[in-house]
Structures are given as structure tokens and as C-alpha cells.
C-alpha positions, 0 to 999 in steps of 0.5 A, spaced: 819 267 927 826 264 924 827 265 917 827 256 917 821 256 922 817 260 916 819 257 910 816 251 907 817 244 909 819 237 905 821 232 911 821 226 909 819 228 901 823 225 896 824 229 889 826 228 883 830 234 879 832 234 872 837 238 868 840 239 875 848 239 873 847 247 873 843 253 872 835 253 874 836 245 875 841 246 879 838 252 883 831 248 885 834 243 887 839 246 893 832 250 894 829 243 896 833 241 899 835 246 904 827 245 906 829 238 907 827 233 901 832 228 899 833 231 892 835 226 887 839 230 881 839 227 874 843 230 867 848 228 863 852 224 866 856 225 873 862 228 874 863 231 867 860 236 862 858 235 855 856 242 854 857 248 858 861 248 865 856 244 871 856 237 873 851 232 878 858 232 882 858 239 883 851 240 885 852 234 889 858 237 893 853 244 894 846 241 897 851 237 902 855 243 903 848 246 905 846 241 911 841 236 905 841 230 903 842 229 894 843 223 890 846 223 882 843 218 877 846 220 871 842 219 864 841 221 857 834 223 857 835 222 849 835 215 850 828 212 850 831 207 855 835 211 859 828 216 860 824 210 860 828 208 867 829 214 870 823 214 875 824 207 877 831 208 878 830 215 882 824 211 886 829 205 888 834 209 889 831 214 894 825 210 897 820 212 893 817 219 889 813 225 892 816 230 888 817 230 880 821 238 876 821 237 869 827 242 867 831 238 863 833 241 856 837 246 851 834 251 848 836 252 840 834 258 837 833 259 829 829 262 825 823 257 822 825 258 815 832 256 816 831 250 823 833 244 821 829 238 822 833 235 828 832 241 832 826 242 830 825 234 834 829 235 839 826 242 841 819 238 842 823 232 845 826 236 850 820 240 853 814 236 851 815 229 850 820 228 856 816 230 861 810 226 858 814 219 859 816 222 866 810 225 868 807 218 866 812 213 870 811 219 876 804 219 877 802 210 880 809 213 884 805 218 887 799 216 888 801 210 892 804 215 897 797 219 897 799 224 892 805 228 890 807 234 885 810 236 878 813 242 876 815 243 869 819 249 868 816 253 863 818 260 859 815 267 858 816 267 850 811 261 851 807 268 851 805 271 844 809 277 841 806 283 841 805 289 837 809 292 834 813 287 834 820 287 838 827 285 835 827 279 838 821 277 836 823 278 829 829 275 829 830 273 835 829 265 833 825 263 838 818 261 835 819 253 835 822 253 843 816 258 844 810 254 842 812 248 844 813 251 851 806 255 851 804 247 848 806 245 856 803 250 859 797 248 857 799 240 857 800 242 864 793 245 865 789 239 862 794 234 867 792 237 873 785 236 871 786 230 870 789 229 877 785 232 881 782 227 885 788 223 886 791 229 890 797 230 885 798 237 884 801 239 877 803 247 876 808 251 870 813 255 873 818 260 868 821 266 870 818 273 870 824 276 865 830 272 864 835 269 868 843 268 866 845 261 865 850 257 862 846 255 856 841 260 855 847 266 857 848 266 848 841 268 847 841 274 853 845 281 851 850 283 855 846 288 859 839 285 859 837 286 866 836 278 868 833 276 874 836 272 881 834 264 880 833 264 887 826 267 886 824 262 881 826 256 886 823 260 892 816 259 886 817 252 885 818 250 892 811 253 893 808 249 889 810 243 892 807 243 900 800 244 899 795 239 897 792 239 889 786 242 891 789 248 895 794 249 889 794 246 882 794 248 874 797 254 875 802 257 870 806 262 875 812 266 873 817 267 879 817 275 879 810 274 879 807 269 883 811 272 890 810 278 889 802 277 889 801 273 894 805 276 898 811 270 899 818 270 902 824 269 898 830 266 901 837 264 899 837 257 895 840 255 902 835 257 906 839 261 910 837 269 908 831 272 906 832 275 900 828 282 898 821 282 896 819 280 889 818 286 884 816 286 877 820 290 872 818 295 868 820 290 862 817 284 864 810 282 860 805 286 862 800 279 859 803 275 865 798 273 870 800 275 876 797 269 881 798 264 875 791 263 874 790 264 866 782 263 864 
């Protein structure tokens, strides 16, 4: 069997990928793309980058290098109008909506007591309240189509610290940015839930360990071992091919969750298969492997 005959296929799908002008963002959608969905790409702005080095244009220029087909709509997602324009704006430009990745943010980290207000509110903006607006303009999209699927990307510290308790735990800054993903792991549970019967799957999908992109890249010690991103594209991507009832309200880790059942993983071109996931001994030993959780 070829590596492209064994693969998930999205023919015909349409996704939606936010924070694509770079790292994680950027990875999940050449993957989807390379199974054959048109990929709209969403960040910033198109061909200039505000924070760390990476533009829609670049991200463009790699899914079509590939073979795949991609459309860049900037937007600020800051911008309760631009946000609230996005999906409609996605929708019309590529012919509709099948497939919606909540990956859009920028991690800040601070200690509690010293946080300031405003990132305090843009960490919960960033991670909960945006996915909320899109996930909201995404499901009659959906629905008119038969059904559909959302990814957000989640975050192992979503997990609790355990003792006793480490250095990055105790000083590591990131309580606020862990609650508020371990708040969408559970909002995504309850989404599914409520969106069962309409066949629209919604799953989390995290790394299993860490993974060096140009935003996180300040938080991760030079010689922590991080982990390839095409793991964690591979997992999103096979959470947007099957039918809700097959596959639903998971919160999987990018390790994990082809390590467990047994799926292969492939280049972000689609092009080679890549060893078999294995979990590292310093992975947390609280992940669900399957990505059920009670």
C-alpha cells in the first residue's frame, strides 16, 4: 500500500486554521492540506509579522510548494469585529465549512501575584473566549453540510502539577494560561455533547511533551528534549475524517494518541512515513493515552 493510499483523506473539505502564519498552526495546515483539503489560513496579517518571524504568505507559498490548495484571510482575532467576521469570511471565500482548528494564541506566562490585568484577559481571550465566537459561527456552517469537526489545540500543563512539585511548577508562570486551557479541555467535552446528533465532532488535541515554536521557544530550556510537530498534525488530522459518533470529545496528546492506536505518522507533506510515536520517559504519566478521560 503507498504511503498516499494509506493516509486520511479530506477531498473536497474545506478547513479553517487559526494562528497558521507559523509553528503548530502552520504545521496543521500543510498537513491537511497534503491530505487534500483546501486549508483557509488565518493570523495577523498576510505578508508581515507582528510578533515572531512567520507570515500567511509563507505558509501559503509551502502548502502550494506541496501539491495543496490554501487561502490567507488576515485578521486580528482581537478584534471583536474581525473575529466576529472570520467564519462568514472563510466560509465565502473557500465555499463553505467542514473543518474548524482553534489554534490561535500567544502564550504569556507570569507568576499570579505579579500578572497584570491585561494578560490575565488576554490569556483567557486568546484560548477560551475566541474559540467560543468561532466555534458559535462554525456549527450552522456545519450542520448545513451534514456535519463537520473542531479541533482546539490544547497544552499538557492543562494537567495538574504533581508533587512534589517541580521548578517549573513553582516558577515557571504558568498557572493562569494552564487553567484556562484545562477550562477548554472540559468545554470541548461539553461541546461535544451538545453536538453529537448534528454529527459534528469536537476533540482537544496538546502535545504529549513540548514542542519548540517561535513563540513558545522563550519558555523551553535550551536542552529540554521537544518533540517533532508532525506528531501532533498527524493527531489533529485524525480527528477530522471520521463521523462524530466514531470519534468525539477526546482530549489526546500527539504522542499518545498514535502511539495507542497504532496510527502512522507522516511527514507534514504527506510524503514519508516518520517513525512510530513513542512516549518519553519525561512525558506526564497522568495523560490518557486514548484520549478518554472519565
Amino acid at each position: 500500500m503507498s504511503a498516499a493510499s494509506a493516509q486520511p483523506r479530506l477531498d473536497g473539505r474545506v478547513a479553517l486554521v487559526t494562528g497558521a502564519s507559523r509553528g503548530i498552526g502552520r504545521a496543521i495546515a500543510r498537513r491537511l492540506a497534503s491530505a487534500g483539503a483546501l486549508v483557509v489560513v488565518t493570523a495577523r496579517s498576510l505578508d508581515r509579522s507582528a510578533r515572531e518571524p512567520g507570515t500567511l504568505a509563507e505558509t501559503v507559498a509551502l502548502i502550494e510548494a506541496q501539491g495543496g490548495r490554501a487561502i490567507a484571510l488576515p485578521a486580528d482575532l482581537e478584534d471583536a469585529a474581525q473575529r466576529a467576521a472570520l467564519v462568514a469570511r472563510a466560509a465565502a471565500a473557500a465555499g463553505g465549512l467542514d473543518i474548524l482548528v482553534n489554534n490561535a494564541g500567544y502564550a504569556e506566562y507570569a507568576p499570579v501575584e505579579t500578572m497584570p490585568q491585561g494578560v490575565f484577559e488576554r490569556t483567557l481571550e486568546h484560548y477560551l473566549c475566541v474559540p467560543f465566537a468561532l466555534t458559535q459561527a462554525a456549527i450552522p456552517l456545519m450542520r448545513a453540510r451534514g456535519g463537520g469537526w473542531i479541533v482546539n489545540i490544547g497544552s499538557v500543563t492543562a494537567l495538574p502539577p504533581r508533587k512534589p512539585y517541580d521548578g517549573f511548577a513553582c516558577n515557571g508562570g504558568a498557572t493562569v494560561y494552564a487553567a484556562v486551557k484545562a477550562a477548554l479541555n472540559r468545554y470541548t467535552q461539553g461541546l461535544a455533547a451538545e453536538l453529537l446528533a448534528q454529527n459534528i465532532a469536537v476533540n482537544v488535541v496538546g502535545p504529549s511533551t513540548a514542542i519548540r515554536t517561535p513563540g513558545a521557544a522563550r519558555y523551553i530550556p535550551d536542552d529540554y528534549p521537544t518533540e517533532d510537530v508532525a506528531y501532533l498534525a498527524e493527531t489533529v488530522l485524525a480527528m477530522c475524517h471520521l463521523p462524530a459518533a466514531q470519534r468525539t470529545g477526546l482530549i489526546a496528546h500527539s504522542l499518545h494518541f498514535p502511539a495507542a492506536l497504532r496510527l502512522p505518522v507522516y511527514s507534514l507533506d504527506g510524503r514519508q512515513r516518520l517513525p512510530d510515536a513513542q512516549i518519553p520517559a519525561h512525558a506526564d504519566p497522568g495523560i490518557a493515552a486514548n484520549g478518554e478521560t472519565p
